[in-house]
C-alpha positions in Angstrom: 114.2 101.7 84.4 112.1 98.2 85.4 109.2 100.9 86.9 106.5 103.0 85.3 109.1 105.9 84.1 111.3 103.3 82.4 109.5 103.6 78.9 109.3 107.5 79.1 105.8 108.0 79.6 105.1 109.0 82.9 107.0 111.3 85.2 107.0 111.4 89.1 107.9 114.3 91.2 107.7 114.1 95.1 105.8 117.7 95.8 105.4 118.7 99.5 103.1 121.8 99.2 101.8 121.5 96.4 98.1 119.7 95.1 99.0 116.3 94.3 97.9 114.5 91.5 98.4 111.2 93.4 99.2 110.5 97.1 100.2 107.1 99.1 98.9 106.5 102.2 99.3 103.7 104.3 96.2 103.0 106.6 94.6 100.5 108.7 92.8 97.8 107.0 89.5 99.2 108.4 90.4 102.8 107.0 91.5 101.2 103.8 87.7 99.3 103.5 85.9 102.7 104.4 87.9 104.6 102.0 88.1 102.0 99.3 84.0 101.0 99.5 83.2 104.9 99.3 85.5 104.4 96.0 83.6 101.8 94.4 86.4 98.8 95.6 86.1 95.9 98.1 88.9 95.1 99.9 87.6 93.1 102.8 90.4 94.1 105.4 92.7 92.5 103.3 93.8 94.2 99.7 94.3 98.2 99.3 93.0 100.1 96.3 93.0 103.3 94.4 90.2 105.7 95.4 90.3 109.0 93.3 93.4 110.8 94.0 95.1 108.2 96.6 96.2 105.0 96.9 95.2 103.8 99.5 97.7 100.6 100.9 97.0 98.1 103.6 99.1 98.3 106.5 98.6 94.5 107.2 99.9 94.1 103.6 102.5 96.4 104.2 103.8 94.9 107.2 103.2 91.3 107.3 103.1 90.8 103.2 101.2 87.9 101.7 102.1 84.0 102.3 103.1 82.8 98.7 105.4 85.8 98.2 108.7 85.5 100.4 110.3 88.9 99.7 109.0 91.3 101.7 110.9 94.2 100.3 109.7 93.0 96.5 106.0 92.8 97.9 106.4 96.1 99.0 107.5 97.2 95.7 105.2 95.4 94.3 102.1 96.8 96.1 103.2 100.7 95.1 103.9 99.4 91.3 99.9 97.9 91.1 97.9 100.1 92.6 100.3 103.6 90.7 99.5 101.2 87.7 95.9 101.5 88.6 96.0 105.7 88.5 97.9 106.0 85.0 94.9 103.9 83.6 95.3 100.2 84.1 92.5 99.6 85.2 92.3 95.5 83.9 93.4 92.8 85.9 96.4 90.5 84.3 96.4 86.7 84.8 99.7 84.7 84.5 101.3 84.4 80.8 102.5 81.3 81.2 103.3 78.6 84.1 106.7 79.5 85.3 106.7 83.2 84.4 107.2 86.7 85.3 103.6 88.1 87.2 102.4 91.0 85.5 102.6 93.7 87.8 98.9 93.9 87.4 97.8 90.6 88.3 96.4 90.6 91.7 99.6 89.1 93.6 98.1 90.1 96.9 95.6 87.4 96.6 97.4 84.7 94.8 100.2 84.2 92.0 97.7 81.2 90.2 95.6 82.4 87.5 92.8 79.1 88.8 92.8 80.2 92.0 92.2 83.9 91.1 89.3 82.6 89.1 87.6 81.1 92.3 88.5 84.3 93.9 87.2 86.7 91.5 84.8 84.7 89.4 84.5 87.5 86.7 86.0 85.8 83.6 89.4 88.3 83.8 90.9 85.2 84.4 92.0 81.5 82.9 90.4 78.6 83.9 94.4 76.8 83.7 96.7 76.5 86.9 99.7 78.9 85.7 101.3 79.9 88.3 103.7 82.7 87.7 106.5 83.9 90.0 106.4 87.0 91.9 107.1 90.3 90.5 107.0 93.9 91.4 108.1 95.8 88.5 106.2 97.2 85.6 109.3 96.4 82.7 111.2 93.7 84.5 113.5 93.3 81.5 113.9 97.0 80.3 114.9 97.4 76.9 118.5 97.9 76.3 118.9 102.4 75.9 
């Protein structure tokens, strides 16, 4: 119910022989750069990405997670949640709401949870120039509505 089939618009289905509209993989940070730059995305051995029909996640990431999130399981979690948000059309970067707050699932967590030092990072205006710094999250509707 907190991920992207909790408000009934999308629907997931694991296939094994069929044509997938979407498939994970888990590669090597060089893989994940030669995939993602043919894509159109930098990831600098460092973040994954969509490209087309995969989502493509860095093993690093997967393994070792990021410093300023603790969880391993929730970055995990939250790593899926992003970049699946990324292939049902989100393509917009979040910043932090509000100091003290939930992360958007799309805000780039990988890099940092602090919407001035995403500025620095990815000087494009998507974010605040404030220092909000939101807590970790991995789920699309963290507080699903009551059914």
């Amino acid at each position: 119910e907190r991920g992207w089939t909790g408000d009934g618009r999308w629907r997931f289905q694991r296939v094994a022989r069929a044509q997938p509209e979407l498939t994970i993989r888990l590669a090597t940070p060089a893989t994940v750069d030669k995939q993602c730059e043919a894509a159109g995305a930098a990831t600098d051995g460092y973040t994954s990405c969509r490209a087309g029909q995969f989502i493509v996640l860095n093993l690093d990431r997967w393994f070792l997670g990021v410093p300023h999130v603790d969880d391993l399981s929730l970055y995990r979690t939250y790593l899926v949640n992003h970049e699946v948000g990324h292939a049902l059309g989100f393509a917009a970067h979040e910043p932090c709401p509000a100091n003290g707050a939930l992360a958007p699932v799309m805000m780039q967590q990988t890099l940092s949870l602090n919407n001035a030092q995403l500025r620095e990072m990815t000087p494009d205006g998507q974010y605040p120039d404030n220092a909000d710094t939101c807590r970790a999250n991995p789920w699309p509707y963290p507080r699903p509505a009551a059914l």
